[in-house]
N, C-alpha and C positions, 0 to 999 in steps of 0.2 A: 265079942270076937266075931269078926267078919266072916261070914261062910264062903265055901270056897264054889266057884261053879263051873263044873265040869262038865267039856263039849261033846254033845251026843254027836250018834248019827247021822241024826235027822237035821240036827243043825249043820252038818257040814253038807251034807244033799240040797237044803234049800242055800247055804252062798254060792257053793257052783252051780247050782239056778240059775240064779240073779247074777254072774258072771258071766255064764254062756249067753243069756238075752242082753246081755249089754255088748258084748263081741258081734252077736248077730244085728242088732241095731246100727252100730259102728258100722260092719262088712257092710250092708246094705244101703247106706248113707255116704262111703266112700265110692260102691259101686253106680249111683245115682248120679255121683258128682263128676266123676270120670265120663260115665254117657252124655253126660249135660256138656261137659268141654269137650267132646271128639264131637256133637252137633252144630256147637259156633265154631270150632275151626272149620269143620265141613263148608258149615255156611258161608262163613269168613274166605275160604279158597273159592266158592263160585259162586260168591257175589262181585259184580263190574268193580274194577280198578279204576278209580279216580285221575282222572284225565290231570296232564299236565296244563298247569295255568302258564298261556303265553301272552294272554293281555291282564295289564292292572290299568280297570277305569277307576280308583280312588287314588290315586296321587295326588292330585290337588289339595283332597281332606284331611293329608298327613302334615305335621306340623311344619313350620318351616324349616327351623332348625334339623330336620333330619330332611328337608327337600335339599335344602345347602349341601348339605354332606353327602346325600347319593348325587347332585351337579358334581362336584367338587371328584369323586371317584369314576364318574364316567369322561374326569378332562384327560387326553394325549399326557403319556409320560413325557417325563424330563429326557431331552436327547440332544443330539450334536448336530451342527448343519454348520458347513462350509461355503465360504464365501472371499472371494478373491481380493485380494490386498491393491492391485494395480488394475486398469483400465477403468476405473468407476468415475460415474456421473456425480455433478452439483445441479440438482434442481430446488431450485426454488428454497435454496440454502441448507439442503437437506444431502447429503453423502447416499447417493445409489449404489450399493453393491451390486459389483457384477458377477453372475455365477452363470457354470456351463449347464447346456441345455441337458448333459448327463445329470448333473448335480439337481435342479430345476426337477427333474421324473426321480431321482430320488428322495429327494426332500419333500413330495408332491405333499404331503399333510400338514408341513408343515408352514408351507406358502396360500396353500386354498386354508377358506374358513373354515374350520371344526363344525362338522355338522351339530355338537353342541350348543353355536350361538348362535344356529336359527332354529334353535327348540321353540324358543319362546323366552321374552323378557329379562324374565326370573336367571333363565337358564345363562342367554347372554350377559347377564349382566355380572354370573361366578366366572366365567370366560373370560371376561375381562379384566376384572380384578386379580385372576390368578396369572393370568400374563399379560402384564399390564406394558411388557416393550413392545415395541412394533418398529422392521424394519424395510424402508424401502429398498427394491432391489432391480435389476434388471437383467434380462435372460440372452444370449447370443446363440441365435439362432443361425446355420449356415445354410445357405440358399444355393439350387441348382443351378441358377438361369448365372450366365456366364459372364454377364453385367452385375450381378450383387453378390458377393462373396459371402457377406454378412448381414445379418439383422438382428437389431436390438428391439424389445419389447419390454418396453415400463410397465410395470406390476406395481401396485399401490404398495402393498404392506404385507409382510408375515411377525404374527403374535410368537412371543415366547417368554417365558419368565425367568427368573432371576438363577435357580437350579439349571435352567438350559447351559451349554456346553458353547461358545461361539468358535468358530476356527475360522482362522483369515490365513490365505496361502499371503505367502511374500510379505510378512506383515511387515517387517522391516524397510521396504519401499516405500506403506502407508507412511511409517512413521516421519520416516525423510523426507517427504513431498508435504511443504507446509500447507500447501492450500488443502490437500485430503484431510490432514491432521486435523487442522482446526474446524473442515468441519466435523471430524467424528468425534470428537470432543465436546462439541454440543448435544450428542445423542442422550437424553434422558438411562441410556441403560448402561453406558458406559462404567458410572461409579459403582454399580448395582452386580452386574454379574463375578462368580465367583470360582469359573473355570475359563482358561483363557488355552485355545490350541492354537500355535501358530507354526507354518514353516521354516524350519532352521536353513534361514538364507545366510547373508553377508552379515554376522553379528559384529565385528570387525568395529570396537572404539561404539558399538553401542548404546544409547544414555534409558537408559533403565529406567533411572530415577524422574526420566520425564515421562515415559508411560503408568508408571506406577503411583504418581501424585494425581494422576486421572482416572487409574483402575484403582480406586481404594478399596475395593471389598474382596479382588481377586484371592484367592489361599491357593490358586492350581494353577500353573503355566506348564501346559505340555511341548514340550518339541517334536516337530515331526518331520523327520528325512524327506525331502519330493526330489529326491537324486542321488544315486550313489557318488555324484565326483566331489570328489573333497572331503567326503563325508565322515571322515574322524576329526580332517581340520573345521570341518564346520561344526561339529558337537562342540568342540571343544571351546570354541571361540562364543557359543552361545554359554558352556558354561560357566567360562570366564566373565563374560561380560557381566552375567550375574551374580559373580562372586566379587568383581567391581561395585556394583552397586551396592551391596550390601557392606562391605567396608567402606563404603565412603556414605554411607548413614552411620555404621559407626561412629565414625571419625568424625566428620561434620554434623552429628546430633539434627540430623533432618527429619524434623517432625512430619507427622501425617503421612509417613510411607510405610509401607510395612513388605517385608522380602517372602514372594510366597515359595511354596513347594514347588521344586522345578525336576521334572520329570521327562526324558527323553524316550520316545517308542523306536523299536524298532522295526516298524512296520512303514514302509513308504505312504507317503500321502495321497490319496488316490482322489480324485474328482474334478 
């Protein structure tokens, strides 16, 4: 039979011993660690703050694939730029748009080159691939002298890509004037862009279906008021005309059109 063994005194005096030196080990070791982290945060508050970096010389050494994508995010957002439907030039078989010297100082980025493509090579050459249209234009400029009323200045080219916005005042004039037509119809960007602004002029017996066998990728056609007069008869004859169109694709099974979103602002046309 097992004997039984029963806890003196003295045994309970030496475990709270050996209880209070390990409390006091612990207090001591906690208080240690606490002074040790109030002397790095100390040090941490008045040691120098690490200057902002405002140049990077390793660009070059970074891969390509992530040079592409930071070019690519420092290009001009996607935006709108107005350009006049009547008074424009044929040079050298090319369609000049003519835009006002107002329009001209607003548009200013997007007629000058993107400091972008004269980075260098590389740079120019995301620049170009991401707006790869280019359109000539020309500026009217109005003069003091009592002899020139007017002056025109040819500009080479303004870049834009296929998310860009195009607005042509009067576009309706364009379309009716065969020789403008055909040539804007040559323009590489024509089948490409995908928001088309134009002024709600004379839609009156409008053919649709001829601008829209040339604008194939359009999905947005917005209308924009440049006059109050007539202006519920003119909504509405731009609506109609569109709703013309689209029944006689219907009807007539005319392939390769497609009838985009036709949206009217009410905000006059300004430029």
């Amino acid at each position: 039979m097992a004997a039984e063994v029963t806890p003196t005194k003295g045994n309970h005096n030496a475990l709270d011993d050996t209880s209070t030196t390990t409390k006091s080990k612990l207090s001591t070791a906690i208080s240690k660690s606490i002074k040790h982290a109030k002397k790095l945060l100390v040090s941490q508050s008045q040691a120098p703050k690490p200057k902002t970096l405002k140049k990077f010389h390793l660009f070059n050494r970074l891969p390509i694939e992530l040079r592409l994508v930071i070019w690519k995010l420092a290009l001009p957002r996607s935006s709108t730029f107005a350009v006049f439907g009547f008074g424009n030039m044929i040079y050298q078989g090319r369609l000049h748009f003519a835009i006002s010297l107002h329009s001209y100082r607003l548009y200013l980025d997007l007629f000058l080159a993107h400091p972008i493509s004269r980075a260098c090579f590389e740079a120019h050459q995301v620049y170009v691939a991401e707006l790869p249209h280019s359109l000539p234009f020309t500026v009217e400029r109005r003069s003091l002298s009592p002899f020139s009323f007017r002056k025109y200045r040819m500009y080479p080219r303004m870049r834009f890509g296929n998310d860009d916005a195009v607005c042509i005042a009067l576009f309706s004039d364009l379309v009716n004037d065969e020789e403008s037509w055909n040539a804007l119809v040559k323009e590489e960007w024509v089948p490409r862009i995908k928001v088309l602004l134009v002024s709600i002029g004379w839609f009156f017996n409008f053919d649709w279906i001829k601008v829209l066998k040339k604008f194939k990728s359009l999905r947005v056609i917005e209308g924009l008021p440049e006059t109050s007069l007539l202006l519920a008869m003119r909504t509405q004859a731009f609506r109609n005309s569109m709703d013309q169109a689209k029944t006689r694709v219907e009807t007539e099974h005319i392939e390769g059109v497609v009838i985009p979103e036709i949206v009217v602002r009410a905000m006059p046309l300004v430029g």
